[in-house]
N, C-alpha and C positions, 0 to 999 in steps of 0.2 A: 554589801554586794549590790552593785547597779541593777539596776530592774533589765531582763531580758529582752533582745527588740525582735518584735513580731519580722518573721521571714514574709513576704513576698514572693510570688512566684511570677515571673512573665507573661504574659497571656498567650496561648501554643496560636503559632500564624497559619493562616489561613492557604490552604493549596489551592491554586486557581485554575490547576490542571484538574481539578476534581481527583488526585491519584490515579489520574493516568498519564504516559509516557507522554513528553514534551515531544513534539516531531516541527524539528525547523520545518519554514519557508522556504520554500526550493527561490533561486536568487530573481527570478522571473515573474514570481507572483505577486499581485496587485491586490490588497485586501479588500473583498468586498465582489469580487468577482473571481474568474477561472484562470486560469495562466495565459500567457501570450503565445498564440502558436507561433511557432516560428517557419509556417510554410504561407499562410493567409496573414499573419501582421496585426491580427485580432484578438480582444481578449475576449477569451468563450473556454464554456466546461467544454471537459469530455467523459466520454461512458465508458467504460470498459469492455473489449472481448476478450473471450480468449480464443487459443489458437494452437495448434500443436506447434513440439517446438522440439528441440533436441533430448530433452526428457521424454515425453511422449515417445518417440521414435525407437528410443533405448530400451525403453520400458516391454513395447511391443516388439521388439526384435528377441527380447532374453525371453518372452512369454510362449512365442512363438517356438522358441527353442526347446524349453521344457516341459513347454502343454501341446503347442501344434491346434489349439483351438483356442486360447481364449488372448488371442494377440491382440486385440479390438478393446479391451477392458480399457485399457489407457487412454485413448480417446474420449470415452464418456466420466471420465474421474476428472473435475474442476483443478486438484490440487496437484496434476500431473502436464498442464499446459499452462502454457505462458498467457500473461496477461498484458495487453496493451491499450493506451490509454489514445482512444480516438477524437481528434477535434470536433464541435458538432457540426461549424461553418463546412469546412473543406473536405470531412472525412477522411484526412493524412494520420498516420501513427505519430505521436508526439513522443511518447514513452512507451518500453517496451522490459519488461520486468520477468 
């Protein structure tokens, strides 16, 4: 009987996302810097606001309906208005989410 041959296992590859979610390049972006606005022609970050939005409105009109006082809650909740992503050069909304 032939002598048996030692297994080998591959060496497990390395994740360079650290395990977390891959998020493409939006097609505009320059690495190394912030997007190109497309109001100013500039490449620069931006910061985010928020802002009410059609959630907000909704929120507070239903609240309004079944409390009659706490229609105002939706305004101060982050996760109930929209967020948009403002240039720092020109102050224009670039992105609005």
């Amino acid at each position: 009987m032939p002598p048996q041959q030692p297994v080998y296992n591959p060496q497990p590859q390395m994740n360079p996302y650290n395990n977390v979610g891959y998020i493409p390049a939006p097609a505009n972006y320059i690495a190394g810097s912030g997007l190109i606005c497309p109001f100013c022609r500039r490449e620069t970050d931006s910061f985010p606001k928020k802002s009410p939005g059609g959630v907000t409105w909704i929120w507070c009109f239903a609240l309004f309906l079944f409390t009659g006082v706490c229609c105002c809650i939706p305004f101060c909740v982050d996760s109930c208005q929209d967020t948009e992503l403002v240039c720092l050069t020109c102050q224009q909304v670039k992105a609005r989410s």
